[in-house]
C-alpha positions as CSV (number, residue, x, y, z in Angstrom):
1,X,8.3,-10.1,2.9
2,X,8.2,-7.7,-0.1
3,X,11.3,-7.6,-2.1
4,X,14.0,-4.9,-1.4
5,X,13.5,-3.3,-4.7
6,X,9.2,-2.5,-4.3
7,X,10.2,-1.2,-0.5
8,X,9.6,2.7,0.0
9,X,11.8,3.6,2.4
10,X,13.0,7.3,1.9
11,X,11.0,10.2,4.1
12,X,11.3,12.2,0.7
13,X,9.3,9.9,-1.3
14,X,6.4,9.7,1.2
15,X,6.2,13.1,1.5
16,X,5.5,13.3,-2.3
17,X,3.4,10.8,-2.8
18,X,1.2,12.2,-0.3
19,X,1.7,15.8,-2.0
20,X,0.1,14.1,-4.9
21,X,-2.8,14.4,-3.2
22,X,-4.3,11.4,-5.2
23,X,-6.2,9.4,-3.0
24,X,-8.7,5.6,-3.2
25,X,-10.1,4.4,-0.4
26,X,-12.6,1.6,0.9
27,X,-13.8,0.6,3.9
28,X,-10.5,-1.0,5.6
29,X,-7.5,0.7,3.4
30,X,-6.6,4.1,2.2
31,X,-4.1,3.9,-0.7
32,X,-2.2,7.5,-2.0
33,X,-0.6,7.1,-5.6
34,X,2.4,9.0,-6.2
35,X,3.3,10.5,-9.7
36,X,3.6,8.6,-13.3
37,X,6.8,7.4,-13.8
38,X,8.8,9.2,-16.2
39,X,10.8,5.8,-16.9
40,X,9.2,2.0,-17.3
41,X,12.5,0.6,-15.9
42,X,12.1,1.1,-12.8
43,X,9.7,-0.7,-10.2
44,X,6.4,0.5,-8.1
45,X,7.6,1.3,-4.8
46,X,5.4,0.2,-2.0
47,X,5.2,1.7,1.6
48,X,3.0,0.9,5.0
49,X,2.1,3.4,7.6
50,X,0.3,2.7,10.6
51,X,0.0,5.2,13.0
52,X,-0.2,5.1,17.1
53,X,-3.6,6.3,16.3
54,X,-4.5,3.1,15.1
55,X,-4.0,1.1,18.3
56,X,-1.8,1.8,21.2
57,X,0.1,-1.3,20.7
58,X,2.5,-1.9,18.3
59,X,2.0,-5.8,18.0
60,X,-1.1,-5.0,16.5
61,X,0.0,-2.2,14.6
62,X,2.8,-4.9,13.2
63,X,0.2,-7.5,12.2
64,X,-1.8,-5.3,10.0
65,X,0.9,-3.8,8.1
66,X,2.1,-7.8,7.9
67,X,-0.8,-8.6,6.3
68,X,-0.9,-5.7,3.9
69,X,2.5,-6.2,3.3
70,X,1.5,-10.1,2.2
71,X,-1.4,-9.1,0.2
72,X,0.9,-6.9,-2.0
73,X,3.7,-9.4,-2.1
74,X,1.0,-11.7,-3.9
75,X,-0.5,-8.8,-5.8
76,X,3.4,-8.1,-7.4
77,X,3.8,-12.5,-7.6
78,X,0.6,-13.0,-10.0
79,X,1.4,-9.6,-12.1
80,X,-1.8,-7.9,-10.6
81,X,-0.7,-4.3,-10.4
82,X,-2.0,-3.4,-13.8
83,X,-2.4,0.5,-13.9
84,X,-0.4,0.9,-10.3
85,X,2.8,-0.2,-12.8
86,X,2.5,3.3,-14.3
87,X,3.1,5.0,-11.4
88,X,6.6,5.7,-8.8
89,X,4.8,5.1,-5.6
90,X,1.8,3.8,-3.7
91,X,1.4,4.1,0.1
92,X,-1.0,1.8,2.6
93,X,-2.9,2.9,5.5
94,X,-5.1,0.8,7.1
95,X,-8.5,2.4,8.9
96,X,-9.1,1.1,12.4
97,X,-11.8,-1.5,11.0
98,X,-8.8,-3.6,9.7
99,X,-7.3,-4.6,12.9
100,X,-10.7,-7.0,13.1
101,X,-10.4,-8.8,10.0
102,X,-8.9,-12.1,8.0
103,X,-6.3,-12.2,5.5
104,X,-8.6,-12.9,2.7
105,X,-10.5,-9.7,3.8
106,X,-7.0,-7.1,3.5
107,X,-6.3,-9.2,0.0
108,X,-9.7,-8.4,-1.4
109,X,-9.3,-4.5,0.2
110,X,-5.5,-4.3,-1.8
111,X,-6.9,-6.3,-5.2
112,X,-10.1,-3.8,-5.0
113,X,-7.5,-0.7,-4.4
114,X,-5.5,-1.7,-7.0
115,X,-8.1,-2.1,-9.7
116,X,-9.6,1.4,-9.0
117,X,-6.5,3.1,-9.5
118,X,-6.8,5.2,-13.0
């Protein structure tokens, strides 16, 4: 699980990161990247949406934002969020295409997210 201090939790914070309007995407993620923090202090928050959209059921909406959820968790572990340090928030949505696929799969996706962020 990814620590309580990298969780985005407030309503108000993912409706301006997604104001931001600053968007990278590949074929099983879509990542939006808030603004640049003003202060170095304070941690990257990370948040997971998965919509009904998706799939219809929400055991399979839970597994993909499990594994996402993991694949960050690692990411933030081996001090692998390079440029996505710089910045206050970062939000996950996975396409329908990720439902289908491994672990190793999502963790390439969030390392190749990640390193494309400017």
């Amino acid at each position: 699980m990814l620590p309580k201090q990298y969780r985005l939790k407030n309503t108000k914070a993912f409706d301006a990161t997604y104001k931001q309007k600053q968007v990278v995407s590949d074929g099983l993620l879509t990542l939006y990247i808030g603004k640049k923090k003003t202060d170095a202090a304070y941690p990257t928050k990370i948040g997971f949406v998965v919509s009904k959209k998706l799939h219809k059921r929400a055991t399979k909406r839970n597994r993909i934002k499990r594994l996402v959820r993991e694949a960050c968790r690692l990411e933030i572990k081996n001090n692998a969020l390079k440029n996505a340090e710089n910045y206050m928030s970062l939000i996950f949505l996975p396409k329908p295409r990720a439902l289908d696929v491994s672990f190793s799969d999502v963790q390439k996706s969030v390392k190749f997210l990640i390193d494309r962020i400017r």
